[in-house]
N, C-alpha and C positions, 0 to 999 in steps of 0.2 A: 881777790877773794872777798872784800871785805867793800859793801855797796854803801852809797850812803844812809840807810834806813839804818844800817847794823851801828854805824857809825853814831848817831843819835842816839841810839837806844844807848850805846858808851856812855855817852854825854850824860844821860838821862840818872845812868844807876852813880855813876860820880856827883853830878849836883844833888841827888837823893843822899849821897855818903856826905857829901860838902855840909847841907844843910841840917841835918838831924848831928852834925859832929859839932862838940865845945872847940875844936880847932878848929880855927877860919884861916888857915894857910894858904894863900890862893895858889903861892909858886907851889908845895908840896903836894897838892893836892889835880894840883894841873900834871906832874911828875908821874902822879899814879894811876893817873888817866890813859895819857902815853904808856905806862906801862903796861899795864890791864888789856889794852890792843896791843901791844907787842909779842905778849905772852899769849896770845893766837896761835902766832906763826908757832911758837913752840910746843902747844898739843897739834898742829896741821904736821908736824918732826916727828912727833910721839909715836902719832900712829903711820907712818909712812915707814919706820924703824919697827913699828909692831909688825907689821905684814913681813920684813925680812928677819925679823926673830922667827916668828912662825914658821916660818921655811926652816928657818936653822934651826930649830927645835925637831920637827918630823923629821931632818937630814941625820941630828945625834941620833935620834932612836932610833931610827934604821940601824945604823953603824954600830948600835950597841945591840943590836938583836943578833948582829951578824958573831958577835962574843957568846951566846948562850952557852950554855955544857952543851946543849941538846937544842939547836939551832931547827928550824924547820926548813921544806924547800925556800918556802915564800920570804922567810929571813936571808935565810941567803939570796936571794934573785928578788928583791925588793921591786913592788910597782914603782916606781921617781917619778911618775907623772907629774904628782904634784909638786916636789921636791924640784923638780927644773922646769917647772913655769916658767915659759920665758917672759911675763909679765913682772913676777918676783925677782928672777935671775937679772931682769934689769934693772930695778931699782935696787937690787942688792949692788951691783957693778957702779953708781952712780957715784962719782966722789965728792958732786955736791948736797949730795944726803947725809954722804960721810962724814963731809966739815961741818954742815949745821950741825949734825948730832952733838962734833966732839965742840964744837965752838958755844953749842948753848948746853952743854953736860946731860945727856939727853941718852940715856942707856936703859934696855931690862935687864938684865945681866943678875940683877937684885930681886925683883919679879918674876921667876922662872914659871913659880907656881901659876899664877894668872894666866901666861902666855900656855901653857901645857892644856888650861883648861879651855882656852879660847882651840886650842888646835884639837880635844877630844872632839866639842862639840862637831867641828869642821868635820872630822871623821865620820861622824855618826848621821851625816847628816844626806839627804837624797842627792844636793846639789854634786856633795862628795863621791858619791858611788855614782851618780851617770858619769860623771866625769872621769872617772878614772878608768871607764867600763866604755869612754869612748874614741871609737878606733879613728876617726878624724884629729889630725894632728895639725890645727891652725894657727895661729898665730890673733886670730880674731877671737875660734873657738876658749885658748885661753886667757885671752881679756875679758872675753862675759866672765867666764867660769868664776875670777878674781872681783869682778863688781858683783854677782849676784852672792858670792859668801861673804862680801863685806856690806853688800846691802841686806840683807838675810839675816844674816845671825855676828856680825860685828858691831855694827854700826849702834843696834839697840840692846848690848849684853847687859843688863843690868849690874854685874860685877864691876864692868870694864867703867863704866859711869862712876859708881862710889870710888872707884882709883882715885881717877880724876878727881872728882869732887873734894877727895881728902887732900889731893895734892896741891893743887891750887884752889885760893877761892876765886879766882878769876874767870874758873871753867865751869862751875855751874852752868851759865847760859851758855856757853860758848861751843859746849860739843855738836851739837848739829852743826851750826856751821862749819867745822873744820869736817865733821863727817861727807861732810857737801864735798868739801876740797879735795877730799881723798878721792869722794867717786868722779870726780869730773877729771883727778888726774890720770887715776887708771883710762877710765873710756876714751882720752885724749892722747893715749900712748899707741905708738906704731911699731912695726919693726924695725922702720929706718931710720928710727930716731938717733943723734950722735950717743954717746955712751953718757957723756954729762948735759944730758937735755934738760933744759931749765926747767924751774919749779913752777907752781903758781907762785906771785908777788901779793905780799899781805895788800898791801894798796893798789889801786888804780893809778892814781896818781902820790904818791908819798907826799911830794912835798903842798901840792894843794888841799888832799882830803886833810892833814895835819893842821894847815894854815885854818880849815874849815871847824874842825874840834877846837882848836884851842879858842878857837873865836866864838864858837857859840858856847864853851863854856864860859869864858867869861866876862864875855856879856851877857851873858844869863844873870850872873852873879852881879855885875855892873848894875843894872838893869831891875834886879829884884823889885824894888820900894817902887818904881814906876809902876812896872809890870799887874805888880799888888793893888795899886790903887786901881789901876786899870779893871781889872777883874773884878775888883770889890763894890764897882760902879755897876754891874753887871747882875751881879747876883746880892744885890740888896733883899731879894726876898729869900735868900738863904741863909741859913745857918751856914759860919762859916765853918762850925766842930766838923758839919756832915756833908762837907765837900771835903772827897779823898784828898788826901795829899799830891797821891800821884797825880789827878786832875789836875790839880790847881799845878804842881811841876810842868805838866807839860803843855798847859795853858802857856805858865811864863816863857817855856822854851820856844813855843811858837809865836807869842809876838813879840821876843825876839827877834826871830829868824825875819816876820813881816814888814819890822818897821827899820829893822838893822844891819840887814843881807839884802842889798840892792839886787844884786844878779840872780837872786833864787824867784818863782813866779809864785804869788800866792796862795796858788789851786795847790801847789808842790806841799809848800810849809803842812796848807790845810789839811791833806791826804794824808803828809806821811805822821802827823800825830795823833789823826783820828786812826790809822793804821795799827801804830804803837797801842795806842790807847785798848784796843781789841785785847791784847796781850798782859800787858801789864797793869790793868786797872779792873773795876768791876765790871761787867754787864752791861749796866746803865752808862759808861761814860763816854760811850763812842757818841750817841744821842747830845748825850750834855756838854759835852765838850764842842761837838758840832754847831749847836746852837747859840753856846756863848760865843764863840769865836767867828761864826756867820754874823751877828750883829755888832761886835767889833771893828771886824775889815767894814762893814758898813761905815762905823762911824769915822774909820779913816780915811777912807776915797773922799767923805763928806767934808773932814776937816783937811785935808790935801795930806796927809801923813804919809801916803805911799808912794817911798820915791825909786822905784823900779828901774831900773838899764837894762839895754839891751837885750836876752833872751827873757829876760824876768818883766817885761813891760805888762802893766797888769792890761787884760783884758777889759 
């Protein structure tokens, strides 16, 4: 789930919290790092348990319409199309959705209202009435049906964001990407899948992308007062008040990664922070950042600073 660009950007908003905070804890700070990715995988649960509430929510009111004084036909002989999605029917049967849920306390149970509204709009919505209106019974037909109303109208509920938001402050940035995880897990579901068909893994690799975090934050932090002189050599014709912060952050986080991560190639470093840079910084910084950093790796090939292995061998 979790590439290394996303992984940076971690890195990024922690040495941002590291340095603007009066506590210089490196172990506590490194802790919250790690945890801040971890709590990922726990809205990627959230909403994997939202899509089987939603089912179970349409399935009570069915069952409670069929109680009226004064029941109609269609109460009584309810459409279930949507109710036994075999798409939902199987992550509802998963019992590894199960235990994440109960193992990281991960329930709507408390949120009825939210999920009721998430399931009106679904009702009301075209995606809803072609589907229920059609007479092809696939297995394909209901896995679109499931990615285009969570791409449609879940993914960007504006409700469903402030949830989150209130809930953790970890999830701010984070809901697109687990958004991502959900559609890729539906579009990636078969029928012949076993009943407990694995999940997406937060990591690629666990133990190296980790080895990778913790090292570029702290050596970022290791590294600062070099880092700083470095750049300060650089933009002597600048005011330093009117260099963002973020710039000059992810300045230090890439010569870092240039002079301190042998195996990564420089082109790598330089992409993926003028990348970042697009997002989290002004306008102008993709240019400025570009710049200063192009004549940096200059002056390091020139002073032999660049000491590169194997796929990372500079060009």
């Amino acid at each position: 789930m979790l590439n290394r660009r996303y992984l940076r950007v971690k890195v990024m908003q922690a040495l941002y919290a590291f340095f603007q905070s009066d506590n210089r804890d490196l172990n506590k700070s490194e802790k919250e790092l790690l945890t801040s990715i971890e709590k990922i995988y726990d809205l990627y649960i959230y909403l994997l348990v939202l899509l089987i509430e939603i089912r179970d929510q349409a399935e009570r009111i069915s069952e409670e319409a069929k109680n009226k004084r004064l029941p109609t036909q269609s109460d009584l002989n309810p459409n279930k199309l949507f109710i036994d999605n075999a798409v939902v029917v199987q992550l509802a049967n998963n019992p590894r959705i199960k235990r994440e849920a109960v193992n990281r306390k991960i329930t709507w149970q408390t949120d009825d209202e939210l999920v009721r509204k998430i399931l009106n709009i679904i009702k009301g919505s075209d995606e809803y009435a072609t589907y229920m209106k059609t007479e092809e019974r696939s297995y394909d037909v209901e896995r679109q049906f499931m990615a285009d109303i969570y791409k449609n109208l879940i993914a960007d509920y504006e409700l469903l964001e402030h949830y989150f938001e209130e809930k953790s402050i970890y999830w701010v940035d984070d809901l697109r990407l687990a958004n991502n995880g959900i559609i890729k897990t539906i579009e990636g579901l078969n029928a012949s899948l076993p009943a407990d068909f694995a999940l997406m893994d937060l990591y690629k690799d666990e133990e190296e992308d980790k080895q990778f975090v913790i090292e570029l934050f702290r050596k970022t932090i290791l590294n600062e007062k070099e880092s700083e002189k470095i750049i300060s050599e650089k933009t002597k014709n600048w005011e330093v008040e009117r260099i963002a912060m973020m710039d000059i952050l992810l300045m230090k986080m890439s010569i870092t990664e240039i002079l301190h991560f042998q195996s990564i190639p420089v082109k790598v470093s330089l992409n993926e922070y003028i990348e970042i840079s697009k997002l989290y910084s002004s306008p102008k910084s993709k240019i400025f950042i570009n710049g200063i950093l192009d004549k940096l790796v200059g002056d390091f090939r020139r002073d032999n600073k660049l000491a590169k292995t194997g796929r990372g061998l500079v060009e």
